[in-house]
C-alpha positions, -999 to 999 in steps of 0.1 A, spaced: -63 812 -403 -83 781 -397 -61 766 -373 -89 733 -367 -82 719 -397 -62 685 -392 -66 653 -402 -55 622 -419 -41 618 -454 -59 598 -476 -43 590 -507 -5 582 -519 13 568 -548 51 552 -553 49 564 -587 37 602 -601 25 584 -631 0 567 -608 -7 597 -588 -50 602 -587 -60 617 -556 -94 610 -547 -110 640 -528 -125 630 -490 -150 656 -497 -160 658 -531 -186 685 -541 -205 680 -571 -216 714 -589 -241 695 -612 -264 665 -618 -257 635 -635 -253 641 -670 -256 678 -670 -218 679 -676 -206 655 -698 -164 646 -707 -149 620 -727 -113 608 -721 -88 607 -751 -52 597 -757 -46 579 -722 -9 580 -729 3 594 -695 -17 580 -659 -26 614 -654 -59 609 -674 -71 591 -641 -61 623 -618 -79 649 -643 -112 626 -649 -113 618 -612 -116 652 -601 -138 662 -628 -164 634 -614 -165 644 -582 -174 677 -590 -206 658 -609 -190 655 -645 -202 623 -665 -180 600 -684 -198 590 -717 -166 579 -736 -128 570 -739 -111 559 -769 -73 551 -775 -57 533 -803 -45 506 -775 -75 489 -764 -56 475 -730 -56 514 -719 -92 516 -727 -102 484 -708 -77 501 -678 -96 529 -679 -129 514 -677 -120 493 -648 -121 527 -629 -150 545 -652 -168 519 -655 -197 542 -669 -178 554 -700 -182 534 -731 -155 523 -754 -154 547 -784 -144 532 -820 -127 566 -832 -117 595 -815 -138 613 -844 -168 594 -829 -165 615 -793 -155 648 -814 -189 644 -833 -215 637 -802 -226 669 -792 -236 656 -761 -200 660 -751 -190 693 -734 -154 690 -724 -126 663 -734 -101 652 -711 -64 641 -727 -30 632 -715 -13 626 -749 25 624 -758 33 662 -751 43 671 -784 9 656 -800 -17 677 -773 -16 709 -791 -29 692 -825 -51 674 -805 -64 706 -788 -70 722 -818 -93 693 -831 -113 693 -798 -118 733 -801 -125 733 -839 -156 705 -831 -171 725 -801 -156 714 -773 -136 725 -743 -103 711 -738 -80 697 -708 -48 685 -717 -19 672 -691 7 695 -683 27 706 -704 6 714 -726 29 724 -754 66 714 -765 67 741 -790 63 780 -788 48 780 -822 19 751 -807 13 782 -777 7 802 -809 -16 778 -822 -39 775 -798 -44 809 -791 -56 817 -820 -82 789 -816 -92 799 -784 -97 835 -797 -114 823 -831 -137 796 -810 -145 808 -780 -135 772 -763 -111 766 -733 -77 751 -738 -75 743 -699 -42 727 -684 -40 700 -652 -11 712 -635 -18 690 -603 9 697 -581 -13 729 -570 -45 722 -587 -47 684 -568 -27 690 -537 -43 700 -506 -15 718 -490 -10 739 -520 -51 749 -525 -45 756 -484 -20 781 -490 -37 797 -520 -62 806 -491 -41 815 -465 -25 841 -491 -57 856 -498 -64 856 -465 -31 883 -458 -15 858 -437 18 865 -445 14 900 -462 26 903 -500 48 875 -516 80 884 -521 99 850 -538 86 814 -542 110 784 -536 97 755 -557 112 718 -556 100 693 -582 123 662 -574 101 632 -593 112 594 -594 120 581 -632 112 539 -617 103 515 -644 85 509 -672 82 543 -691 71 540 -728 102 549 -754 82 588 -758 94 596 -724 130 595 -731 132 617 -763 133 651 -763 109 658 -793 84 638 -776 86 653 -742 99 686 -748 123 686 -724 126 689 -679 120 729 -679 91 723 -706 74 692 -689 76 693 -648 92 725 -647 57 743 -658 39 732 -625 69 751 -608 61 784 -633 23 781 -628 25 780 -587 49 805 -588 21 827 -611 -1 822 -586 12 820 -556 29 854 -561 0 867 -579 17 876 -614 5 878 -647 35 879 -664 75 870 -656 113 871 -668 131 836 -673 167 854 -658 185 820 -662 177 782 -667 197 753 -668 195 717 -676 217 685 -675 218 645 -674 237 635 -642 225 598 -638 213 588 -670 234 578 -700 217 553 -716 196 579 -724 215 611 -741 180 626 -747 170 627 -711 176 657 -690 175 646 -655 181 681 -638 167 715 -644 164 745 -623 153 778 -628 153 821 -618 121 841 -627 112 878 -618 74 884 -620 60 916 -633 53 931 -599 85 922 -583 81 888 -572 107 859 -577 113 824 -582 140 800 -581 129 761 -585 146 730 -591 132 694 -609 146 665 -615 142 624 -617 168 619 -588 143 604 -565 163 577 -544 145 547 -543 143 549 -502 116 576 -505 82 567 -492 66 583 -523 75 590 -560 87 627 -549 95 651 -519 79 679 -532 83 713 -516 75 747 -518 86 775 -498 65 808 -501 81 843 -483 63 871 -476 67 910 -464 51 891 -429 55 857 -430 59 821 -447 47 791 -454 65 756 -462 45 729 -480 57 694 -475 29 684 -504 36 640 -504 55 631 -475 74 649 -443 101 629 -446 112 602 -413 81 615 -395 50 606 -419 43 590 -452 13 610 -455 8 644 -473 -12 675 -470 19 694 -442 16 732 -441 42 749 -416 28 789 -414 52 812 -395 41 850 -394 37 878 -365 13 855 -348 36 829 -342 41 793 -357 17 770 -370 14 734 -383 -16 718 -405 -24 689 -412 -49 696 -443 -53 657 -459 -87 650 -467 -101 686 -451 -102 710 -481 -107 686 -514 -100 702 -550 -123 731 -562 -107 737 -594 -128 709 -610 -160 720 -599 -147 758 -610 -139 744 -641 -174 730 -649 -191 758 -640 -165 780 -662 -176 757 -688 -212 758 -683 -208 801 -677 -192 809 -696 -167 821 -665 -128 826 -653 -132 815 -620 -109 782 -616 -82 796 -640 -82 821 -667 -70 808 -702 -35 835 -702 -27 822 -669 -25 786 -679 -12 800 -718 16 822 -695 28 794 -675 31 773 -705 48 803 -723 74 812 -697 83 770 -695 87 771 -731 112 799 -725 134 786 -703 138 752 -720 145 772 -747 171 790 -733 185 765 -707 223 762 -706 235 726 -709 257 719 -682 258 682 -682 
């Protein structure tokens, strides 16, 4: 274990909609213009997370277009470099364009996925990147027919330092096999969220939408390719103006090689909380564990990046802001440019995006 790492955090949000981590090392895998994206359907402030990362791994942004011109001038206030496209139909046609970036209303990625593939491009689509079962469906078969990715941004591993940390310190045996991964999601619902957000055909629903970056650590964390939803449930506990909502969900899984998972999400947030979430995850093994504190450590520091390792060694604490950046974006591109699996293989971002599906689907309504 690399016990020197410590270090500062260097980036924090009030909101998750707002959350865009920049990297402190950023490690470009190509030139400038030898990997060029385009950002469409800037519904969700995720775009700015996924098109950040892709840039500091040495992607180009040649253009953005959405049907609100205000999000496009947002946008370029932080690409500066991308132009403003008149019709989404203008970036699908420039072949200069290798991958396109999207954070649409959740139930409109799929269809927008399949447009992307079906001109030649990769794709990369917010989490979740379905509402349906029958989308999943969809865009498998367009993946399979096209050979193009249908990549996910499930940032609460893929963007979070303490979680890329603990990827390593797995591989590394640190504490043996994993036997169950504890997940908590809790996200703050604040102000100003467009009318999408608070219906259920539009969002798909907690399980479907936050509770997939729960599925996809626990995937990967616990090395699975495949899991059991035993029980799900959902409810509205603080939230009556809007019936649709589902401010609570939780979750049990059983992974195909014994593995479990139990994780919670919700928009219960107090407003006290230095940050937009206390996310957590909690990872056993046959010799160990580790606990993330992934945004804050709550009454101690407002910074993130806090990974407490206990094993047969003894206890450890690190401090991992701004010491081991992002490398799935870099991965990515060069997946793209390969022709390779290396950051994520398309079934494990289809699987975690199945088995979300599945237990929205299934949830029992308590509330």
């Amino acid at each position: 274990m690399t016990s020197e790492i410590r270090g500062k955090a260097l980036f924090g949000a009030s909101s998750g909609q707002t959350y865009a981590p920049a990297s402190a090392k950023p490690e470009p895998v190509c030139g400038p213009g030898e990997f060029v994206i385009a950002a469409v359907a800037l519904d969700h402030g995720h775009i700015y997370g996924q098109c950040r990362g892709l840039v500091e791994a040495g992607a180009t942004v040649k253009w953005v277009y959405d049907p609100d011109p205000a999000k496009v001038e947002a946008f370029r206030k932080v690409f500066p470099e991308a132009k403003a496209a008149p019709s989404e139909a203008a970036v699908l046609e420039d072949d200069e364009v290798r991958l396109v970036a999207a954070a649409a209303i959740p139930s409109e990625r799929w269809a927008l996925g399949l447009r992307v593939l079906a001109s030649g491009k990769h794709y990369f689509t917010d989490k979740t990147p379905f509402t349906e079962l029958s989308q999943l469906e969809a865009a498998r078969k367009a993946v399979a027919e096209t050979g193009f990715k249908y990549m996910v941004y499930y940032s609460e591993r893929l963007h979070v330092e303490s979680a890329v940390y603990a990827g390593q310190l797995i591989k590394q045996g640190a504490i043996g096999k994993v036997v169950q991964v504890l997940g908590t999601g809790p996200h703050r619902l604040g102000t100003g969220r467009p009318d999408w957000f608070f219906r259920k055909k539009h969002y798909g629903g907690i399980l479907c939408d936050i509770g997939s970056h729960q599925i996809e650590q626990f995937l990967y964390f616990a090395d699975c390719k495949d899991a059991c939803v035993l029980h799900s449930k959902v409810g509205n506990y603080r939230n009556p103006d809007y019936p649709e909502l589902e401010d609570f969900g939780d979750a049990t899984l059983v992974g195909d090689n014994g593995a479990t998972n139990y994780f919670r999400v919700d928009w219960l947030t107090p407003d006290g909380l230095g940050t937009w979430g206390d996310g957590r995850t909690f990872i056993l093994g046959t010799d160990g564990y580790i606990e993330l504190r992934k945004y804050i450590d709550i009454a101690r520091s407002r910074d993130g990046g806090h990974v407490y390792l206990v094993n047969h060694e003894g206890e450890a604490y690190f401090d991992v802001a701004g010491k081991v950046g992002y490398p799935f974006f870099g991965e990515l591109i060069l997946d793209c440019l390969n022709g390779t699996e290396n950051a994520m293989t398309q079934e494990h971002a289809f699987k975690a995006a199945e088995l979300c599906l599945i237990a929205q689907r299934d949830a029992v309504r308590i509330r």
